[in-house]
N, C-alpha and C positions, 0 to 999 in steps of 0.2 A: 789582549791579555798576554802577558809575559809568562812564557811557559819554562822549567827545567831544559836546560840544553842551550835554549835560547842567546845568541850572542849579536848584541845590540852597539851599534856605531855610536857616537856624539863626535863630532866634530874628528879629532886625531887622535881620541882615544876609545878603547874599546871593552867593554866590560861583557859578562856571561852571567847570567844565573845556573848555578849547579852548584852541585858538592864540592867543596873545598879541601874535603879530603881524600878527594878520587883524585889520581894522577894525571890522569883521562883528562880531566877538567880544564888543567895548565896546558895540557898537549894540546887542544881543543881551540883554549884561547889563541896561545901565543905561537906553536909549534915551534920555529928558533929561534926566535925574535929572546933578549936577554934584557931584563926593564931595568933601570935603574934608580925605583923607589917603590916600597912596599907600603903601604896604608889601611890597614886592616880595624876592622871591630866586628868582632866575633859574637854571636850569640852572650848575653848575661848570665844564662842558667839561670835565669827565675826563676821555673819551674813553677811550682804551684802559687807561688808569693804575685806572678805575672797579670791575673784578672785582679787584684787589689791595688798594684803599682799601675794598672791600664785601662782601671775601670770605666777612663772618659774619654778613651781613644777610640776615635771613630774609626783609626784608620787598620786600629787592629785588632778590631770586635773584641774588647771585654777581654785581650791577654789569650786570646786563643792561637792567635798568628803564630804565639812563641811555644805553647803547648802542643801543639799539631807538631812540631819540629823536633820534639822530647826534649825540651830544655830543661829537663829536671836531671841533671846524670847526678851522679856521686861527684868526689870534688876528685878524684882519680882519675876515672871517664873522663871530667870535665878537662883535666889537664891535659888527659892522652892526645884528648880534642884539639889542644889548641896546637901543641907538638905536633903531631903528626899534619895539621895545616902548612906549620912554618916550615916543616921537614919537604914539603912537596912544593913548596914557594920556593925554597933554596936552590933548587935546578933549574930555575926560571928567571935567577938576579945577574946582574954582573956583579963581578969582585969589585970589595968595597962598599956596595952600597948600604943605606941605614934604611931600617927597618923601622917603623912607627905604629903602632896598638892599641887598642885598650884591650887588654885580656885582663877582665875584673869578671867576678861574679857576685853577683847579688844573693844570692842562697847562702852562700858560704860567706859572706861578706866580707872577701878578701879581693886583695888583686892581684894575680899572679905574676909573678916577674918571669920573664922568658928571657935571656941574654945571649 
């Protein structure tokens, strides 16, 4: 079982479960290491819409997996969210490089543009 904190090899690269919007988290993976590509997807903010949109997902009991994590913010919170991600990713790129996302949200049925 893959716990919070947890930081997992695959071959020459290296990923972590944790909060993405703890700075901790960057410092934790990468410490100075500067990567040069960001590929993110971020929580949808389902929210409540989650056990109807996942109702035949084995793998995420009935939309709870995304419930449990509060994917219901306001579309404010929700934005703060995604900002303050990219904001903490940005000490961790080299210059130049491009950034790729989906920061959409399902609740709101928008998709955020971050540039």
């Amino acid at each position: 079982m893959i716990c919070s904190g947890d930081i997992i090899k695959l071959g020459r690269h290296t990923i972590i479960c944790a909060d993405s919007t703890d700075i901790q988290t960057y410092k934790k993976l990468l410490q100075d290491t500067k990567v040069d590509l960001v590929l993110t997807s971020p929580p949808y903010n389902a929210g409540i819409l989650a056990p109807k949109l996942l109702a035949k997902s084995k793998i995420l009991d009935n939309g709870l997996y995304l419930n449990k994590y509060q994917d219901n913010l306001t579309k404010q919170d929700y934005y703060n969210f995604c900002i303050n991600t990219l904001n903490n990713i940005s000490h961790f790129v080299k210059k130049n490089i491009r950034y790729f996302g989906m920061f959409h949200t399902i609740k709101n049925q928008e998709t955020i543009m971050v540039i």
